[in-house]
C-alpha positions in Angstrom: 294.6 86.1 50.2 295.1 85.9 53.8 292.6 86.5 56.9 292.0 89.7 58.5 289.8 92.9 57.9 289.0 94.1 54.6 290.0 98.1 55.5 289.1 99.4 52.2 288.3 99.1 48.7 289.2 101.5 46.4 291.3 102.8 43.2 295.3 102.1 43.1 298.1 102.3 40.8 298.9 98.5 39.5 302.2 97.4 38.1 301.0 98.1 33.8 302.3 100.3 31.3 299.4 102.8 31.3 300.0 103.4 35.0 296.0 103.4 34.7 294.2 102.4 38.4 292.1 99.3 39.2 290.1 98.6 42.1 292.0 97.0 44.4 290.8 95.2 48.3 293.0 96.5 51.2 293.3 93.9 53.8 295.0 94.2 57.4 296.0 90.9 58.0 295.3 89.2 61.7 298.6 87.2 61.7 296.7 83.8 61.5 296.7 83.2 57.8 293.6 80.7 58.5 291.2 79.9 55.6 288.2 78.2 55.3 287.5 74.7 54.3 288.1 74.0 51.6 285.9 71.3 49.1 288.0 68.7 47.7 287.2 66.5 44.4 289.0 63.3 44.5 287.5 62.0 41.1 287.3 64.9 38.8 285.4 62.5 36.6 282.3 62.2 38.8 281.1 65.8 37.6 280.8 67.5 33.8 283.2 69.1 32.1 280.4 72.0 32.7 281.1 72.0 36.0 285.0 71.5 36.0 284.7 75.0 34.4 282.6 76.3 37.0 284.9 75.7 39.5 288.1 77.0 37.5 285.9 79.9 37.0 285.2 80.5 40.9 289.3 79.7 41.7 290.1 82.7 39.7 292.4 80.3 37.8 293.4 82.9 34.9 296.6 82.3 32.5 299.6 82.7 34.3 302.2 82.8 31.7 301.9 87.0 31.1 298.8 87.2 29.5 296.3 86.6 32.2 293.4 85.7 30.1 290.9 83.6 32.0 291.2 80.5 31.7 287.3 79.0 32.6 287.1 81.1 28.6 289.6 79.0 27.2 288.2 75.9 28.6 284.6 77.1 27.6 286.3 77.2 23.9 287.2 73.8 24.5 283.8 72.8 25.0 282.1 74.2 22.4 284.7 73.2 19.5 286.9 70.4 18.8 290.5 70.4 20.2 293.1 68.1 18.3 295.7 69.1 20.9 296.1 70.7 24.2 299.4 72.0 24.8 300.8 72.9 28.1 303.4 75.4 27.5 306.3 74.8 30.1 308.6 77.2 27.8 309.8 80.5 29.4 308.9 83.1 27.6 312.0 85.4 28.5 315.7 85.3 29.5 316.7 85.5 33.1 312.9 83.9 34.3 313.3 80.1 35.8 310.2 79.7 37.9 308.5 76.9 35.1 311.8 75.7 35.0 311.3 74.7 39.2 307.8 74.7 39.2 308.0 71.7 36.8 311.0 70.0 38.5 309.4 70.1 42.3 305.6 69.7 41.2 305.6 67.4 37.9 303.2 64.8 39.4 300.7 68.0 40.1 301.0 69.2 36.9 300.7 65.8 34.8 297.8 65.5 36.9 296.7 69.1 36.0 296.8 67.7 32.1 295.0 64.8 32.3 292.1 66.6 34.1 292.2 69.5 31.0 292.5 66.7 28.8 289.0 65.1 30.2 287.6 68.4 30.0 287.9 69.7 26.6 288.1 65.6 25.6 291.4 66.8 23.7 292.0 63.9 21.0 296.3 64.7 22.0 298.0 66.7 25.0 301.8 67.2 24.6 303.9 69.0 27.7 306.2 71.1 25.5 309.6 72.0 27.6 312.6 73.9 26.5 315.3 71.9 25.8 318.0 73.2 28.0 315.4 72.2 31.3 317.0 68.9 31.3 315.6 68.7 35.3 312.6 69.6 34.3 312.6 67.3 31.1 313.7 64.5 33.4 311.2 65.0 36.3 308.1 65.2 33.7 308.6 62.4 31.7 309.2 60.2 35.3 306.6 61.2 36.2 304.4 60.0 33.0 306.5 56.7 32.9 305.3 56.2 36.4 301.6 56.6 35.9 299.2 54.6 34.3 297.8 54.3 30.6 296.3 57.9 31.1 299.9 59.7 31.8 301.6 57.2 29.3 299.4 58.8 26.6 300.9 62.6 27.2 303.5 63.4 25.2 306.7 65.3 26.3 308.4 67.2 23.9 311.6 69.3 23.6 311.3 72.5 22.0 314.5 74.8 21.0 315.0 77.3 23.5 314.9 80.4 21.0 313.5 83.7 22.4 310.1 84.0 22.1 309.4 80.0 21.4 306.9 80.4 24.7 305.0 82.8 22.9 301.4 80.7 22.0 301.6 80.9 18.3 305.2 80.5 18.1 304.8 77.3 19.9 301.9 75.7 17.6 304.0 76.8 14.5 307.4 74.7 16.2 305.0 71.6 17.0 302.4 71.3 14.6 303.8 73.3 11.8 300.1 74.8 11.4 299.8 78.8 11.6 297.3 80.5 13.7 295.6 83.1 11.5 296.0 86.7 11.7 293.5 88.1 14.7 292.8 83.9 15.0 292.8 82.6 18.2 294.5 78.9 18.2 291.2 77.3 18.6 290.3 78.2 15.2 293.0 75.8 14.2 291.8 72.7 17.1 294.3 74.1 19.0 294.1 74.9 23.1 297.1 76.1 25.2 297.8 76.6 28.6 300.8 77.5 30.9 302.1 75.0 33.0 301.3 77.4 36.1 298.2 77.9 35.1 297.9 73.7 34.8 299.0 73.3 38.4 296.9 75.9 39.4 293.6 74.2 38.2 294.7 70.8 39.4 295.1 72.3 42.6 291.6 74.4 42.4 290.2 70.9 41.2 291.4 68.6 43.3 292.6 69.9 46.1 289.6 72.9 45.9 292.1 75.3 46.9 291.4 79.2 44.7 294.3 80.7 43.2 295.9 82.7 46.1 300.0 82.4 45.0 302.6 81.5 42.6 306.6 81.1 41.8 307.9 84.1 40.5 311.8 84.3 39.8 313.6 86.9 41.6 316.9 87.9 40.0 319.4 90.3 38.5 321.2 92.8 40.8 320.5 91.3 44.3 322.2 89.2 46.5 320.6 86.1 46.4 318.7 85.2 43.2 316.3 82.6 43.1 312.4 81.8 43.1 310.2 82.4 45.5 306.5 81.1 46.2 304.8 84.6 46.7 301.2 85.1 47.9 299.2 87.1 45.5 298.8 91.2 46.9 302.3 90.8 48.4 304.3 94.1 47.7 306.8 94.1 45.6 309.3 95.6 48.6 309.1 93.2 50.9 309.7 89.7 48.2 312.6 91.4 47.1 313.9 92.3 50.6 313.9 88.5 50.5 317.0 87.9 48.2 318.5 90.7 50.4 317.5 93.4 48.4 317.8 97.4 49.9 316.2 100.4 47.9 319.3 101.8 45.5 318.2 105.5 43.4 320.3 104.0 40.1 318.7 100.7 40.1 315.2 100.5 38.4 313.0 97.5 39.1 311.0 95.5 36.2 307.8 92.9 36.5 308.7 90.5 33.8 311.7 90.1 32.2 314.2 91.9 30.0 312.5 91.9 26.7 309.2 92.7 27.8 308.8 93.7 31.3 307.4 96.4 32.7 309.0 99.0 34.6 307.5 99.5 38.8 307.7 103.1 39.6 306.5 102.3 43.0 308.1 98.9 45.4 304.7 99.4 47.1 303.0 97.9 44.1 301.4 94.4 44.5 302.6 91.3 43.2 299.5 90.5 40.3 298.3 86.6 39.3 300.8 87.5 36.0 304.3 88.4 37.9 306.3 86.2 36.4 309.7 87.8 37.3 311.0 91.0 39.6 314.2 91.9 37.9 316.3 94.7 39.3 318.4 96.3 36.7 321.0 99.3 37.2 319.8 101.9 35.2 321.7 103.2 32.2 324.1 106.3 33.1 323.0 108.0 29.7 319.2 108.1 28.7 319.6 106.8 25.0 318.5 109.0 22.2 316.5 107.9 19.3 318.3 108.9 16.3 316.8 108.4 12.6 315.2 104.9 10.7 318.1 104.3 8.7 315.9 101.5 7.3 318.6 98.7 7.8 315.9 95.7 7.8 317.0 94.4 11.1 314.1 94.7 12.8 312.7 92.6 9.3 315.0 89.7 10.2 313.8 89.2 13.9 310.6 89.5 13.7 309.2 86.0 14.8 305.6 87.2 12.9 307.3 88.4 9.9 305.6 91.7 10.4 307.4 95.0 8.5 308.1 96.6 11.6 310.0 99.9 10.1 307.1 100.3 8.1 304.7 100.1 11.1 306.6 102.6 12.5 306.5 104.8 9.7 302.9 104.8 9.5 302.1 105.0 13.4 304.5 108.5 12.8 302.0 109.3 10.2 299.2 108.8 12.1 297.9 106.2 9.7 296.2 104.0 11.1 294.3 102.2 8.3 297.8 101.1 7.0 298.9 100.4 10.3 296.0 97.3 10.3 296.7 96.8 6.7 300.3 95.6 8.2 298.9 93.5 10.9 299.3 95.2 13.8 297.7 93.7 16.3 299.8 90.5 15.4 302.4 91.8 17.0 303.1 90.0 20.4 305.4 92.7 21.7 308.0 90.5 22.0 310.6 93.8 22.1 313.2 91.6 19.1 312.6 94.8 17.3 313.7 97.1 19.8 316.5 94.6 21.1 318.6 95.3 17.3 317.3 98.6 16.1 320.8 100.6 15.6 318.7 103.7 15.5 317.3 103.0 19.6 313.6 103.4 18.6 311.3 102.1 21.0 309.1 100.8 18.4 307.1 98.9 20.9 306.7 101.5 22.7 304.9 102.9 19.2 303.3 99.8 18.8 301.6 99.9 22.2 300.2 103.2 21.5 298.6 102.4 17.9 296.9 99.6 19.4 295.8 102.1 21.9 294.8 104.7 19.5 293.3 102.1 17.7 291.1 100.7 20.3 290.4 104.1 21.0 289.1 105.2 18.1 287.3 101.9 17.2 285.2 102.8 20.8 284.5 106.2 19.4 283.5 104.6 15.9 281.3 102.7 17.5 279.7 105.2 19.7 279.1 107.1 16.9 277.9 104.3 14.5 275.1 103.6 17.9 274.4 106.9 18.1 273.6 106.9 14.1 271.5 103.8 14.2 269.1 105.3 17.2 269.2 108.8 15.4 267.5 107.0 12.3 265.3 104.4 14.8 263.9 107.9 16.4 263.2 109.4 12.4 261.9 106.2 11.2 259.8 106.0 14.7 258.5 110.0 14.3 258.0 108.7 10.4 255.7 105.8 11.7 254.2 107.4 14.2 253.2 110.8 11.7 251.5 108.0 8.8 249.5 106.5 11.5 248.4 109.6 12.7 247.8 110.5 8.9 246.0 107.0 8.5 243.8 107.4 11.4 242.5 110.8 10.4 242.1 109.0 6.9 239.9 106.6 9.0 238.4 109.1 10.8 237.2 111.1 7.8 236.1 107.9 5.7 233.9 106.7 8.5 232.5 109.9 9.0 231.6 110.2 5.3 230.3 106.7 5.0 227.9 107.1 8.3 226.7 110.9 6.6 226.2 108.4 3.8 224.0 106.3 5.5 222.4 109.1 7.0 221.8 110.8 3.8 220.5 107.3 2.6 218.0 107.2 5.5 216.2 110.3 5.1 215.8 109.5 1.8 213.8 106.3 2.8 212.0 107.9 5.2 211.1 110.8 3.0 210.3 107.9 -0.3 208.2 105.9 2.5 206.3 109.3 3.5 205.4 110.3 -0.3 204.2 106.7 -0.3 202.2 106.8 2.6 200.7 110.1 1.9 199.7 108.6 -2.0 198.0 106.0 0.0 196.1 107.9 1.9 194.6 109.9 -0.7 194.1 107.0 -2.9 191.7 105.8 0.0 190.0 109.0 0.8 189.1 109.1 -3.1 187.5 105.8 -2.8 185.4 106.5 0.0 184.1 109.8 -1.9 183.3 107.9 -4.6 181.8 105.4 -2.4 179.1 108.1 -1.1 
């Protein structure tokens, strides 16, 4: 997001596991940075919630806690169903990431702002700011900020959550506030629940009010560089050149990750482009001795941590198995990834790593299914359409034949007349002749 020439549009490599490509805009910038205008609303109230989405939709406001879902959806969920609460989620969702932390402490009034303008929109009965409990900054700035506003801001609630790896995860969240579960493959408005990161918040008070599209964010720059901290990075910016920032320089035993311990992802290129979701650049050393998986000994541990209280050895067992009926029988795809699992297995699995891939394979074969359950339906549309088309054909030969016999009928019928009215005729005639001999 910056001006110049648009040089090309094409496939690259994006920072995600599957190393997959996406099309991507290549611009060379002009040095200016210049924009244009830009359409400010200074009473969000004076349009519909309708069109409040609409122009979330065209900020490219998506969710910018990790999962990147758009958030025009979400609000459009809003709309069409009751919401009890809306919850913006200032908890981080991983160790070593700060950048909610000082978003929330430097930009509180834009983000109370940003809730009461979500609030209006989805007509939320309840909004609560939930904030870790050791942000006491961020705690502080927040609930100032409310205190200082009027009847509106009084009537958001602040709350302070545990900070207990993965409370930022959505579910977990609900579950710690409301004590109501989201169902298994629910989403939380099933339950009257909406959430939203406090990024993501800021962002649509700023795409709102100020009518400015998403075009940066904070992301948290830390581990093995000289000076940590967070940074406010314009989306497409390569990864190279924000860390160069903490006075960073390219090291062969360090490995770099886009998120944070637990879940991030590992860049195989620096070149790679900060993304709407890049939370966190963390620069790691890499380990001297690639770790080698040994054996399940089937110790539970990965039982214990697992904030979804899924059955993660057995998961694993059956992804091994390649069976992936039992794998959904145990609830796979509730499984936020969260990497506990991984963190205390004894044994080194990477069972997220197996997790990833029988939602993959799962996905995969659930395309395939349905290919082939499409291709099915139009094979019998095409037999019952041949079958149709053949018992017309029959019926209108039927038709054909019927009308022929019925006219040869009528035919048959009219030479009879004509031959009945002939006899008749010729009776007549000598019935007349016989009276004029006798006449004579």
């Amino acid at each position: 997001p910056t001006s110049g020439t648009v040089v090309a549009i094409g496939e690259h490599v994006v920072p995600h596991p599957s190393g997959l490509t996406l099309p991507c805009i290549t611009i060379e910038p002009d040095g200016e940075d210049s924009a244009i205008a830009f359409e400010p609303l200074a009473d969000y109230k004076k349009i519909t919630p309708q069109e409040l989405t609409t122009r979330i939709h065209q900020a490219g406001v998506i969710g910018m806690g990790g999962a990147g879902f758009p958030s025009h959806v979400k609000v459009k969920e809003g709309l069409n169903n009751k919401v009890e609460t809306l919850i913006i989620n200032g908890v981080e969702c991983e160790p070593y990431i700060t950048c909610d932390d000082r978003l929330m402490r430097e930009r509180a009034a834009q983000l109370v702002a940003g809730a009461r303008i979500l609030k209006y929109c989805v007509q939320a009965e309840h909004c609560v700011i939930a904030i870790e409990a050791d942000m006491p900054e961020a705690l502080a700035a927040v609930q100032d900020c409310i205190d200082q506003g009027d009847d509106e801001d009084r009537a958001i609630e602040v709350v302070a959550v545990p900070a207990i790896y993965p409370q930022g995860g959505e579910k977990q969240l609900i579950q710690t506030l409301t004590g109501k579960e989201v169902p298994s493959r629910g989403l939380p408005i099933h339950i009257g629940m909406l959430v939203h990161n406090v990024a993501t918040v800021v962002a649509i008070y700023r795409a709102i009010v100020l009518g400015e599209p998403l075009m940066s964010r904070i992301i948290t720059v830390t581990g093995e560089v000289p000076r940590p901290g967070n940074y406010e990075v314009l989306i497409g910016t390569p990864i190279e050149f924000v860390l160069q920032q903490s006075g960073w320089s390219e090291n062969p035993q360090q490995q770099i990750l886009m998120g944070g311990p637990m879940m991030g992802v590992v860049v195989e290129s620096a070149q790679l482009p900060i993304l709407k979701v890049s939370n966190c650049l963390l620069v790691q050393n890499k380990p001297e001795k690639p770790v080698v998986p040994t054996p399940c000994i089937r110790c539970g541990d990965c039982v214990d941590v697992c904030p979804v209280n899924l059955l993660p050895q057995d998961l694993y067992s059956f992804i091994r198995a390649r069976d992936y009926d039992r794998v959904q029988d145990y609830d796979i795809f509730d499984c936020i990834e969260c990497g506990c699992c991984d963190h205390v297995c004894t044994s080194h699995i990477p069972l997220v790593h197996y997790y990833r891939f029988a939602k993959s394979e799962i996905n995969t074969l659930d395309v395939e299914k349905n290919k082939s359950n499409q291709a099915r339906e139009r094979f019998q549309q095409r037999t019952q359409r041949l079958e149709r088309l053949k018992a017309e054909k029959k019926q209108h030969r039927q038709d054909k034949l019927a009308a022929k016999s019925a006219q040869g009928k009528v035919v048959e019928k009219d030479k009879k007349a004509e031959i009945l009215a002939s006899i008749q005729r010729t009776r007549e005639k000598r019935e007349r002749m016989k009276k004029d001999q006798n006449h004579d």
